[in-house]
C-alpha positions as CSV (number, residue, x, y, z in Angstrom):
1,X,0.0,0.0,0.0
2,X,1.5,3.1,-0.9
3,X,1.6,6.2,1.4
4,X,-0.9,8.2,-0.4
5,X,-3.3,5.2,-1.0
6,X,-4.2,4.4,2.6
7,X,-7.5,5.9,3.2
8,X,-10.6,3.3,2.5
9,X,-12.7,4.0,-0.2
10,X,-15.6,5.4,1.4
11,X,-13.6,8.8,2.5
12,X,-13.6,9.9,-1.3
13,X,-17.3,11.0,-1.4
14,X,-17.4,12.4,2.1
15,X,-18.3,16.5,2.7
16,X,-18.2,16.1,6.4
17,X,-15.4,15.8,8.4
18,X,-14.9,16.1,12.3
19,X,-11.9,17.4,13.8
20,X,-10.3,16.0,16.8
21,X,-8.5,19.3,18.7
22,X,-8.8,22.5,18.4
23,X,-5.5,24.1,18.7
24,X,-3.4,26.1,16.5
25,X,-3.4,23.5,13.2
26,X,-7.1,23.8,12.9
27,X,-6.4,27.9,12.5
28,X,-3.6,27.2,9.7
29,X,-6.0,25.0,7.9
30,X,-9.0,26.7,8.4
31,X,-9.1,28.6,5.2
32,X,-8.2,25.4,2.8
33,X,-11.5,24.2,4.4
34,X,-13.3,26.8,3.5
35,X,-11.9,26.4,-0.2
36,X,-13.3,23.2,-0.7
37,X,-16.1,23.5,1.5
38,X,-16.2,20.7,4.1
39,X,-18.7,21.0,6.7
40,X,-17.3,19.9,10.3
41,X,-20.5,19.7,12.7
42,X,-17.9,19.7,15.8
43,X,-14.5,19.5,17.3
44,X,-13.4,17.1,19.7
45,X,-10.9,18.6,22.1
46,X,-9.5,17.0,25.8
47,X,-8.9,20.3,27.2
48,X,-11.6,21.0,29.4
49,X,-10.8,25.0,29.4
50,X,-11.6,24.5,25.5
51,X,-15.2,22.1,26.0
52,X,-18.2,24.4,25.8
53,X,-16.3,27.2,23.9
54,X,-16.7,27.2,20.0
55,X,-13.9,27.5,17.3
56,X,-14.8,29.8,14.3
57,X,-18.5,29.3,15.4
58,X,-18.1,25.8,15.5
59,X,-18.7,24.1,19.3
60,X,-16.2,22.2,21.2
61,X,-16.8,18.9,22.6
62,X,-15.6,16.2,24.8
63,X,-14.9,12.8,23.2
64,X,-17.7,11.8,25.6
65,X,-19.9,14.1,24.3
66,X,-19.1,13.4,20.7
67,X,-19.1,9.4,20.7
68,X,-22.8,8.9,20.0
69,X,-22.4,11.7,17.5
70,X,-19.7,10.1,15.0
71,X,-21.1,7.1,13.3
72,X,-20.9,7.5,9.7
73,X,-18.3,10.4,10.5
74,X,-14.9,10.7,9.7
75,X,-12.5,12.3,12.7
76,X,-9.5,13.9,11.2
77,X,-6.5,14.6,14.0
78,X,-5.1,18.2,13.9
79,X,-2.1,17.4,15.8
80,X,1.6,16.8,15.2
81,X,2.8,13.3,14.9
82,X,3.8,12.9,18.8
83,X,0.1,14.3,19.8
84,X,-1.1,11.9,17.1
85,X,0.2,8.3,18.6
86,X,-1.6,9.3,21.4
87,X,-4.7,10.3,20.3
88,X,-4.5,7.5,18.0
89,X,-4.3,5.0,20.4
90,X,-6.9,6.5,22.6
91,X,-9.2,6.0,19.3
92,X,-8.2,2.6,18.6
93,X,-9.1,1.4,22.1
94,X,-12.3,2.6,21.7
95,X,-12.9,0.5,18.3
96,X,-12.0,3.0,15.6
97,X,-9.3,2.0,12.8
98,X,-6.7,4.3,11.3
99,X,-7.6,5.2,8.1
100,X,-11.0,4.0,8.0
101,X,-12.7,6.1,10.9
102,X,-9.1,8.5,11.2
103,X,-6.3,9.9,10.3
104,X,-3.7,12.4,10.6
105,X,-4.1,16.3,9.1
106,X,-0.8,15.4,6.8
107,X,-2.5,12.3,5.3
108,X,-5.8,14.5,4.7
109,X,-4.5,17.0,3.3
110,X,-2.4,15.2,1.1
111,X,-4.6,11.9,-0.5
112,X,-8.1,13.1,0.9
113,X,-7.7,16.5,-1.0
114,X,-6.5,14.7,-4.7
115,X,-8.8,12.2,-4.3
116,X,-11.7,14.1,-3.5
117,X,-11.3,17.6,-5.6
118,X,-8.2,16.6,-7.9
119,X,-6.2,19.5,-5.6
120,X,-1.8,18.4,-4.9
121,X,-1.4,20.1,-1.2
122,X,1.3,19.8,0.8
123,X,1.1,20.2,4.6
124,X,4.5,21.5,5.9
125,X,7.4,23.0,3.7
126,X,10.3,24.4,5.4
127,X,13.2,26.4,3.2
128,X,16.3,27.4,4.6
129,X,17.4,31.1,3.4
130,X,20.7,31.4,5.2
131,X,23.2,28.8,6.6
132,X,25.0,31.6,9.0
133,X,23.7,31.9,12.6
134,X,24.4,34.3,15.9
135,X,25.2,30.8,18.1
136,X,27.2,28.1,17.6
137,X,25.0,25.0,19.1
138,X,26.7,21.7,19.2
139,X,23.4,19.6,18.8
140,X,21.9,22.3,16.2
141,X,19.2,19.7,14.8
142,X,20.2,21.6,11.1
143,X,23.7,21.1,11.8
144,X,24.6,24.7,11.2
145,X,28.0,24.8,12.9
146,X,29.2,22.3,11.1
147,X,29.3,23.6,7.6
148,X,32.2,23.6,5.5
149,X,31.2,27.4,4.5
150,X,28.5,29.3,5.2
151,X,26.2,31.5,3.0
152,X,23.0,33.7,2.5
153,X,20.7,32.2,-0.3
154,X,20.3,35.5,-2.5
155,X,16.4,36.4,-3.5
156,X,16.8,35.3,-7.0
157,X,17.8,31.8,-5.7
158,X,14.8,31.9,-3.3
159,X,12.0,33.3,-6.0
160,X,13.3,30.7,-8.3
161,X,12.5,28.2,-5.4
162,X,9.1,29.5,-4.5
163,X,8.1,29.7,-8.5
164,X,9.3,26.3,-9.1
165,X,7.1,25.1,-6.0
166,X,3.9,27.0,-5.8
167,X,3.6,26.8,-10.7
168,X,3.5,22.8,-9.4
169,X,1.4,22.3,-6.3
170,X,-2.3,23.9,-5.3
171,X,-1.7,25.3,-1.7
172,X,0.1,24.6,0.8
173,X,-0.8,24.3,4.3
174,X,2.3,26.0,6.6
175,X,5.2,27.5,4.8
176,X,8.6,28.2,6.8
177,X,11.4,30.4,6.5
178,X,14.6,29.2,8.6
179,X,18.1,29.5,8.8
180,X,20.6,29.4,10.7
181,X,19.0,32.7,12.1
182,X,17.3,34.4,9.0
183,X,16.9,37.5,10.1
184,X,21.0,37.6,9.0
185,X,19.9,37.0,5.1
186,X,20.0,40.9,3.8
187,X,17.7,39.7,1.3
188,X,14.6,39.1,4.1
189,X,12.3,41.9,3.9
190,X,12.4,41.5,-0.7
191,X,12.0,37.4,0.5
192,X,8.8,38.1,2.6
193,X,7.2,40.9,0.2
194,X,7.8,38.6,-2.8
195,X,6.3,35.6,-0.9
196,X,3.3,37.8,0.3
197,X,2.9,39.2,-2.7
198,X,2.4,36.7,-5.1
199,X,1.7,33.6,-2.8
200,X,0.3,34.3,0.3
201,X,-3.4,33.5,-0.9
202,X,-2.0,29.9,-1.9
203,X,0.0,29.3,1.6
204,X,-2.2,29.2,5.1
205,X,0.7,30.0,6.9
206,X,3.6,32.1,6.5
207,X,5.8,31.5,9.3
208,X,9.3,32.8,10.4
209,X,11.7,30.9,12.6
210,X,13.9,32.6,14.6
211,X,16.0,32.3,18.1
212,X,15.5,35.8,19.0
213,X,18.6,37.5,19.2
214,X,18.4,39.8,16.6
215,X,15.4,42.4,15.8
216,X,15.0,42.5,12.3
217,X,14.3,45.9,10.7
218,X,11.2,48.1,10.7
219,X,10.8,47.7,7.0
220,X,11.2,43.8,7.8
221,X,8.4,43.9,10.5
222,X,6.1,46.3,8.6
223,X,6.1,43.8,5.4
224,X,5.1,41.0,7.9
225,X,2.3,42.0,9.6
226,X,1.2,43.7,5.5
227,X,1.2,40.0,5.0
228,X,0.0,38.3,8.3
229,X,3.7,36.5,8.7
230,X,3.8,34.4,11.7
231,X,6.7,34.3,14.0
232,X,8.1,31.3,16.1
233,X,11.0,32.2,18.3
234,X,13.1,29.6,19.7
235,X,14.0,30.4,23.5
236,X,17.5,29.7,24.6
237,X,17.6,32.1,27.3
238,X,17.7,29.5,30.2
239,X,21.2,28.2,28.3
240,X,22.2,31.3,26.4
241,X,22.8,34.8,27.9
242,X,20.5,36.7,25.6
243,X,17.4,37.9,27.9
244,X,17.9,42.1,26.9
245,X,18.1,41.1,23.0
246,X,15.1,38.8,23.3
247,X,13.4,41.4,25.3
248,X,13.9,44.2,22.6
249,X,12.4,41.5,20.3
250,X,9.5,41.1,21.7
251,X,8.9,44.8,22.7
252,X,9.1,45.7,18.9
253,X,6.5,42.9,18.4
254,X,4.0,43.8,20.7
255,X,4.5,47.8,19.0
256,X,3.6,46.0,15.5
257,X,0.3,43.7,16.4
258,X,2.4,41.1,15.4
259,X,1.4,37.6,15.9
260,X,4.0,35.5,17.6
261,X,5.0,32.1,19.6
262,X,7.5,31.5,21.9
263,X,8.7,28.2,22.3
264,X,11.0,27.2,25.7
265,X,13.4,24.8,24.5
266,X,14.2,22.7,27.1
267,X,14.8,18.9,26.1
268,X,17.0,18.3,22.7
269,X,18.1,14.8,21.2
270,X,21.1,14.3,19.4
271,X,20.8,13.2,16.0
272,X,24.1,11.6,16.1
273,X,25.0,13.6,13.1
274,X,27.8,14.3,12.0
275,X,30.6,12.8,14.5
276,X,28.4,9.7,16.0
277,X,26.5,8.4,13.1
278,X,23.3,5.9,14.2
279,X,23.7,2.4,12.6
280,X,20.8,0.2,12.0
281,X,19.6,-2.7,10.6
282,X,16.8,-2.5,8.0
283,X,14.6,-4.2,10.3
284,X,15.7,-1.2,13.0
285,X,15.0,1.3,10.3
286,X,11.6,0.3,9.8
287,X,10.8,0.4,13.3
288,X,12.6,3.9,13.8
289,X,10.2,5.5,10.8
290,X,6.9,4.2,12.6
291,X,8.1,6.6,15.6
292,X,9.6,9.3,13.6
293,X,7.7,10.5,10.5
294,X,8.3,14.4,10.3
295,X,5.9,16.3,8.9
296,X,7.9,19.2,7.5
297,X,10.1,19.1,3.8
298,X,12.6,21.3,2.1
299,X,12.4,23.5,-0.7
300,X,16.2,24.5,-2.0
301,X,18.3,25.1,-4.5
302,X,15.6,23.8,-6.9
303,X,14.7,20.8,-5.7
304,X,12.0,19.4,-3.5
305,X,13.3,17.5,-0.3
306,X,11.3,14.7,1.6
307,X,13.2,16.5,4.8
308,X,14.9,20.0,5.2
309,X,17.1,18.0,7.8
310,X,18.5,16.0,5.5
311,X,19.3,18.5,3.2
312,X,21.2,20.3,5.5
313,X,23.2,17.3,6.4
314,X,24.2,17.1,2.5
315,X,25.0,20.7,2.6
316,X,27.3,21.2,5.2
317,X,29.6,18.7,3.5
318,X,29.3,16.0,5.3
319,X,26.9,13.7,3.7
320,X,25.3,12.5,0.0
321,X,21.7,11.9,-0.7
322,X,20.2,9.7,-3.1
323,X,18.8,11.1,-6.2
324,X,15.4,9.4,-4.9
325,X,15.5,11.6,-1.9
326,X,14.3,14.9,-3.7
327,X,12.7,15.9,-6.8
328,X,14.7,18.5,-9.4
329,X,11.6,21.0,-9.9
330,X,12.3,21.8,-13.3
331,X,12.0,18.1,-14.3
332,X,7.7,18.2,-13.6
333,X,5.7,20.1,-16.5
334,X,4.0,22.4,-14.0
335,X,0.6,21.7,-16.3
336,X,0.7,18.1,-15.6
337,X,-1.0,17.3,-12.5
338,X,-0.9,14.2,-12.5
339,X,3.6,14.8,-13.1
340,X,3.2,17.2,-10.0
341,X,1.7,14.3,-7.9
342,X,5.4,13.3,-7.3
343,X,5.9,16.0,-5.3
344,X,2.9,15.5,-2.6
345,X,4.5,11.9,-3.0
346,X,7.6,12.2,-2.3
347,X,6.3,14.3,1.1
348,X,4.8,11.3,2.5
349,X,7.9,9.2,2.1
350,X,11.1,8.7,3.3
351,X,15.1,9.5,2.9
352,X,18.2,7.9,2.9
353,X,19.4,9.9,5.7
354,X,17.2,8.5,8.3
355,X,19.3,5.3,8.4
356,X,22.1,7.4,9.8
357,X,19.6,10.0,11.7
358,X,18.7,10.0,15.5
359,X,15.3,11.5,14.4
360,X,12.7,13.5,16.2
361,X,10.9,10.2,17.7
362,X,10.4,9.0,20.7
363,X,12.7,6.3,20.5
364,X,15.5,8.8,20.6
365,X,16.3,9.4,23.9
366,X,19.7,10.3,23.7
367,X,19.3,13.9,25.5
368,X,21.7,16.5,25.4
369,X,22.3,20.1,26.7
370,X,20.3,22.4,25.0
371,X,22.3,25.1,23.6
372,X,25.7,24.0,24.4
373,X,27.7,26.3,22.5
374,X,31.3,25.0,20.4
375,X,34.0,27.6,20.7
376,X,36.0,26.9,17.6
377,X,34.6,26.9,13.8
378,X,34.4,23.7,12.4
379,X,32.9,21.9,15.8
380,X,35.7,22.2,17.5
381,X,35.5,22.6,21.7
C-alpha cells in the first residue's frame, strides 16, 4: 500500500469531516476548508478549558460528548505526529481504525484532497534562506555549525525556489522560513514581500523561525504583519545569555500587532550527526520511521526534499543523498497534474538519511544540553 493510498474507499465521497482538537493546526488550515467547503459539525478537544467554547462558530466537545455523534463520520487529528500516537491509540481502544474512521491532518491533506477535488497540497514545507547563525550550538538539529562554508541564499535563488514550488502544487498548508538565524539574510524583507505578494493566498501560513537575538528591521516587521507572517521564536535564554536582545524583540513585536510564539526549548536529542552516526539494521530502520515521520520538507536550490534536515546534512559537507531523496523541480511540467503528484509523494515518504539520523521520535532518547555552544569553527571545543 503506498503512502498516499491508505485511506478506504468510502472517504472519497465524504463532505463532512470532524476534527479531533482544536489548537493552532485547525487555525492554519481553516481557510483550505473553507476552499473546498467541508462541513465539520464539531470538534473534539481534551482540554476542558476548551469544552463548551466554540472554534470559528463551530462548538467544542468532549470525546464523551461526541461518541454517539460520529457514526458514519470521519475524525481527522489536527495534531503533530507525537500528539497523534496518542490520540490514536486513545481512538483505537475505543474500536475505531486508522484510516477507516481517522487519520492524521498530513495524510488529509495530502490523498483526501486529490482524491476528492483533484487538488496536490502539501502540509509542511520548510526552506532554509541562510546557513549563517548568531550561536554556535553543538546539537543544532540543522547542523549549522558544522558547515564547510556558510552563505546567505540570495532572492533570486529563493523566487526561483518559490516559483518552481507554488507553478507545481495547489496550496500549501504552513510555509517556513529558517536559517541558521534568518533574520541575518539581507535579502529578508524583498523574500517576505515577494512571498506575500504573489503567494500568500496559496499558503495558510507564512511563518518565520527565529532564536530571537536579533530584531530584524522596521521595513522587515512592517512587510510581515502587511502579509500576516507568523513568527516562532526559539527560547534559549535558560542556556544562552540573551534575555535584553530577546526582550527588545518582543517589545518591537508587541508595537507592530504582530502575531508571535514562543517556544522554551528545554529537552534536545542528538541526531548523532555528524561525529556519532546511528547504525541500524533494516529491520531497525523500519521500526525507527513508525516513531519518527516528520511532517515538515525542504524546498532549496531547486529541488523538492522529503526532509529539510537532510538537506542540511548534505550541505554542510558531510553527507550525499540519493537522487530518490528529492525531486529537481524543473524536471515536472507544471501543467501536468498528474507529473506534479510526485511531489505531494515524495512528502509522504522517506530518505536515505534517516538510516544514519537519531530522528525526532520517541525512540531517541539520547538527551543532550540544550544550547551548548562549540568555541572553535568547524565543531571544534
Amino acid at each position: 500500500m503506498g503512502n498516499l493510498d491508505k485511506l478506504s474507499d468510502d472517504w472519497k465521497n465524504i463532505d463532512t469531516i470532524v476534527l479531533y482538537g482544536a489548537g493552532i493546526v485547525g487555525h492554519i488550515c481553516q481557510h483550505l476548508f473553507e476552499k473546498v467547503d467541508v462541513h465539520i459539525p464539531f470538534i473534539i478537544d481534551s482540554d476542558v478549558k476548551k469544552q463548551g467554547t466554540t472554534w470559528n462558530g463551530i462548538p467544542i466537545i468532549s470525546f464523551d460528548e461526541a461518541s454517539n455523534k460520529l457514526e458514519g463520520k470521519k475524525i481527522v487529528i489536527m495534531t503533530a505526529h507525537t500528539a497523534y500516537n496518542e490520540i490514536s491509540a486513545f481512538l483505537e481502544e475505543r474500536g475505531f481504525k486508522e484510516y477507516v474512521d481517522f487519520c492524521g491532518i498530513g495524510q488529509f491533506i495530502c490523498e483526501w484532497f486529490w482524491k476528492a477535488r483533484g487538488m496536490n497540497c502539501l502540509y509542511h514545507v520548510d526552506m532554509t534562506i541562510t546557513t549563517r547563525c548568531t550561536f554556535r550550538c553543538r546539537h543544532c538539529n540543522m547542523f549549522i555549525p558544522y558547515y564547510e562554508k556558510q552563505r546567505d541564499c540570495s532572492f533570486e535563488e529563493i523566487k526561483e525556489n518559490v516559483d518552481l514550488l507554488f507553478s507545481r502544487v495547489d496550496y500549501l498548508v504552513y510555509f517556513a522560513l529558517l536559517g541558521g538565524e534568518p533574520t541575518l539574510n539581507p535579502d529578508l524583507g524583498r523574500i517576505l514581500e515577494y512571498i506575500g505578494k504573489n503567494y500568500r493566498d496559496k499558503c495558510g501560513r507564512l511563518a518565520y523561525v527565529i532564536n530571537g537575538s536579533i530584531t530584524p528591521s522596521d521595513e522587515v516587521l512592517a512587510i510581515m504583519k502587511k502579509y500576516d507572517t507568523h513568527l516562532l521564536i526559539s527560547d534559549y535564554t535558560e542556556f544562552i545569555p540573551y534575555k535584553p536582545q530577546l526582550g527588545k524583540l518582543i517589545q518591537k513585536l508587541d508595537d507592530y500587532g504582530l502575531l508571535y510564539d514562543v517556544r522554551y526549548s528545554q529537552i534536545w536529542a542528538d541526531f548523532g550527526f555528524p561525529s556519532s552516526l546511528v547504525k541500524r539494521t533494516p529491520e531497525q530502520l523500519k521500526e525507527h520511521l513508525r516513531c519518527c515521520h516528520p511532517e515538515w520538507n525542504g524546498l532549496n536550490d531547486g529541488k523538492f526534499y522529503y526532509c529539510n534536515i537532510s538537506w542540511s546534512a548534505e550541505k554542510s559537507g558531510h553527507f550525499k543523498l540519493k537522487d530518490s531523496d528529492y525531486i529537481v523541480l524543473k524536471d515536472i511540467d507544471p501543467d501536468d497534474k498528474t507529473a506534479c503528484r510526485q511531489i505531494v509523494e515524495l512528502s509522504r515518504g522517506t530518505s536515505s538519511f534517516c538510516r544514519i539520523c537519531g530522528g525526532c521520535g520517541k525512540d531517541n532518547t539520547n538527551y543532550v544540553p540544550v544550547g551548548e555552544q562549540l568555541k572553535s569553527p568547524g565543531g571544534g571545543a
